[in-house]
N, C-alpha and C positions, 0 to 999 in steps of 0.2 A: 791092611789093618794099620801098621808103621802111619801110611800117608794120611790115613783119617786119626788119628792120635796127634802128628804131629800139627795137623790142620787146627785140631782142639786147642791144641797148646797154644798155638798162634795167634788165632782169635781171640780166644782170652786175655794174653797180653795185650793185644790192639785195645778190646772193650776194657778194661784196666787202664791202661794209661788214656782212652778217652775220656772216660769216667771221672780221674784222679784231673784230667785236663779241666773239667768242666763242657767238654764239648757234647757230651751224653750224660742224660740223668740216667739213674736207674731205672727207674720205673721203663725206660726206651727198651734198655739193655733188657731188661726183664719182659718185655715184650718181643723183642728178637729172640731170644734165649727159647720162648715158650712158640712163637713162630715155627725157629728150626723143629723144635721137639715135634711139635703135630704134623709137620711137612714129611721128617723122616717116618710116619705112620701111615701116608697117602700111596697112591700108583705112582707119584712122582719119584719118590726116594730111588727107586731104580737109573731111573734116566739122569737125576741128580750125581749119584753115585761114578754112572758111567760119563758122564760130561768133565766130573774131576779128574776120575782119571785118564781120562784121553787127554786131559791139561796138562796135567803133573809128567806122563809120558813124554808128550810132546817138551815141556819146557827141560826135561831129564837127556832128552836129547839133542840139546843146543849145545 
């Protein structure tokens, strides 16, 4: 839970200062935004899930 929280937080910042850059409009962001939402609804969310944190492990243990 932590890792998926802190993941939110992160990406948001990134889309934020893209956004504030000029380098993504909204409507982009707004399309990824609603992307993720319906993805985390599908059979994939699982494998999603476990791909991050086999990441997040792995780079926790460097």
């Amino acid at each position: 839970m932590a890792v998926s929280v802190s993941a939110v937080v992160l990406l948001g910042i990134v889309v934020f200062v893209l956004i504030r850059g000029g380098y993504v409009r909204i409507s982009h962001a707004l399309a990824c935004a609603l992307l993720g939402f319906f993805l985390a609804s599908t059979g994939a969310a699982p494998t999603i899930t476990s791909a991050i944190s086999t990441v997040t492990g792995w780079i926790s243990s460097i």
